[in-house]
C-alpha positions as YAML, in Angstrom:
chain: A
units: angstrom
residues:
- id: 1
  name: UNK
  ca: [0.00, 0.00, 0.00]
- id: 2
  name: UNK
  ca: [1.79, 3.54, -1.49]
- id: 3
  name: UNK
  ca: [-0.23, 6.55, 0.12]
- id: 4
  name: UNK
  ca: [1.69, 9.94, -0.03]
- id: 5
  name: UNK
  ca: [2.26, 11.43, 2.92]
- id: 6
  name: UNK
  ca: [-0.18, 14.13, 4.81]
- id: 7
  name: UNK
  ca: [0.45, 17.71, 5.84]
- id: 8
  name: UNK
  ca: [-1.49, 19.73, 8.12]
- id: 9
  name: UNK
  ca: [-4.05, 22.33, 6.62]
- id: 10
  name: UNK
  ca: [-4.79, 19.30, 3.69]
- id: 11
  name: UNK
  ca: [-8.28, 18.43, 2.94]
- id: 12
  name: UNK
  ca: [-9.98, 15.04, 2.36]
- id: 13
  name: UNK
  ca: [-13.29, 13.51, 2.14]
- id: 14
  name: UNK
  ca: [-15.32, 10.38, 3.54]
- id: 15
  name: UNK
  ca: [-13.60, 7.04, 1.56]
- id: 16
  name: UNK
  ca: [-10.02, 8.57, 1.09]
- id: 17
  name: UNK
  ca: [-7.14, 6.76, 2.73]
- id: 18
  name: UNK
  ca: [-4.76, 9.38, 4.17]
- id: 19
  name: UNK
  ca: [-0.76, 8.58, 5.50]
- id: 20
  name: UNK
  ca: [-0.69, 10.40, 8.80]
- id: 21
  name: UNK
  ca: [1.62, 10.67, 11.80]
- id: 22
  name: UNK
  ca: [-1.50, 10.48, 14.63]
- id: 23
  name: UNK
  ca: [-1.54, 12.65, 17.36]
- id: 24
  name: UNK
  ca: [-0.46, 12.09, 21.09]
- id: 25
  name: UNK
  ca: [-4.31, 11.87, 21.97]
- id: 26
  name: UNK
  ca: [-5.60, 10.10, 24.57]
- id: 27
  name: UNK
  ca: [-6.74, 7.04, 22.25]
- id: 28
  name: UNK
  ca: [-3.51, 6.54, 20.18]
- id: 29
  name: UNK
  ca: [-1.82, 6.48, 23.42]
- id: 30
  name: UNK
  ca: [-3.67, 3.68, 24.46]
- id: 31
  name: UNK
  ca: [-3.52, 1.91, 21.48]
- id: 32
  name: UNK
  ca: [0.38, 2.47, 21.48]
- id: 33
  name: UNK
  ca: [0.37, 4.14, 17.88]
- id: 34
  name: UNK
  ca: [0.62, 7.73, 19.17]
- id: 35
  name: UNK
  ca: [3.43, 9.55, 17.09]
- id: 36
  name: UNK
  ca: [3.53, 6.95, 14.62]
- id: 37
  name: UNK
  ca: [3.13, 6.98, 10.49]
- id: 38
  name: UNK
  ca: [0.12, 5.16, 9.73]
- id: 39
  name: UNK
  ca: [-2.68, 5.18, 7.03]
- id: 40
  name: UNK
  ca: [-6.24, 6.32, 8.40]
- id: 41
  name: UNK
  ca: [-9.11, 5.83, 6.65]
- id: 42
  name: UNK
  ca: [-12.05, 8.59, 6.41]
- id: 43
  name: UNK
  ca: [-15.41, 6.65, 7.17]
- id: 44
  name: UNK
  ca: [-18.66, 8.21, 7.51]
- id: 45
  name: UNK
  ca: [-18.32, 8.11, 11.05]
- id: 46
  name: UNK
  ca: [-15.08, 8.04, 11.88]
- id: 47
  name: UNK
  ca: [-11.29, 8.13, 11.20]
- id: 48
  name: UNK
  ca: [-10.06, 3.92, 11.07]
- id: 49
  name: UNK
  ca: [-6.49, 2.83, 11.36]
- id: 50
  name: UNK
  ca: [-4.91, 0.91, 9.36]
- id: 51
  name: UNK
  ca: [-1.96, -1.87, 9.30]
- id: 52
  name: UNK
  ca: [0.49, -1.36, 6.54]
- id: 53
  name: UNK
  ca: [-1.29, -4.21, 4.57]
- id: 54
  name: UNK
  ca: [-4.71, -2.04, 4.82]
- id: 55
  name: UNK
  ca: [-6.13, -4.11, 7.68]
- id: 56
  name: UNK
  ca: [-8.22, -2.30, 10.15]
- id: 57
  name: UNK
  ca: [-6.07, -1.79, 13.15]
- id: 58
  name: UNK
  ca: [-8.60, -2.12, 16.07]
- id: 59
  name: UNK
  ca: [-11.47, 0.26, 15.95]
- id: 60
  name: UNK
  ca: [-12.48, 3.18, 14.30]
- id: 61
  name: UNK
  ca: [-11.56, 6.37, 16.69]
- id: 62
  name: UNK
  ca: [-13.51, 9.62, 16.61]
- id: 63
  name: UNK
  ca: [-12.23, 12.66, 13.23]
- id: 64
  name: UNK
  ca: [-10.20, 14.79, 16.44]
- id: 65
  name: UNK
  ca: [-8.49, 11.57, 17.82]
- id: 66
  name: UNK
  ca: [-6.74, 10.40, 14.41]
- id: 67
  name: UNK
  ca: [-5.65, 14.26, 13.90]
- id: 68
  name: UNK
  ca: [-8.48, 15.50, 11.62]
- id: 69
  name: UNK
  ca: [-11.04, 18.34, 12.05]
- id: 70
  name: UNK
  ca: [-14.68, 17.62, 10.18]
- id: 71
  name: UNK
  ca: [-15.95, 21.04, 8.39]
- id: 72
  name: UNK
  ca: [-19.34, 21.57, 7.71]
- id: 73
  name: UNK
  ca: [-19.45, 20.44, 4.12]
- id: 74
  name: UNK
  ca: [-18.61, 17.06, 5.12]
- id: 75
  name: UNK
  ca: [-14.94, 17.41, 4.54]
- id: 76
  name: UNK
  ca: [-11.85, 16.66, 6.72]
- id: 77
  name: UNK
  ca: [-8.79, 18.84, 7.69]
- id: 78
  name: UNK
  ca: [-5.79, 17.07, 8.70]
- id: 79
  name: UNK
  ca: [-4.70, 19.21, 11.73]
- id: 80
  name: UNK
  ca: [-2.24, 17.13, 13.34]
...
């Protein structure tokens, strides 16, 4: 799986699979992936993780917990 990587301020939208280094939230800590380069991908309701063969990696987490901000028009801003 080739994904380019993510900066913040970029914009995506519900089925896009996104390289991002996730945040030091309180979920990624948990899950041990805080800080780490992994792809995410942008679900209706939420941000899933994924291994680097595009399995799920555990459950999807909320938009703010996997580093992205959900505007109004249904799009996501990678903030970090």
């Amino acid at each position: 799986m080739t994904i380019s990587m993510t900066k913040p301020g970029d914009l995506f939208t519900v089925g896009e699979t996104v390289a991002v280094r996730l945040p030091w939230s309180e979920v990624c800590m948990h899950m041990r992936v805080a800080g780490e380069i992994r792809p995410v991908l942008l679900k209706e309701h939420g941000a899933q993780i994924l291994n680097e063969d595009g399995s799920n990696f555990s459950f999807p987490v909320t938009f703010g917990e996997a580093g992205f901000r959900a505007n109004v028009d249904r799009t996501f801003q990678y903030i970090g």
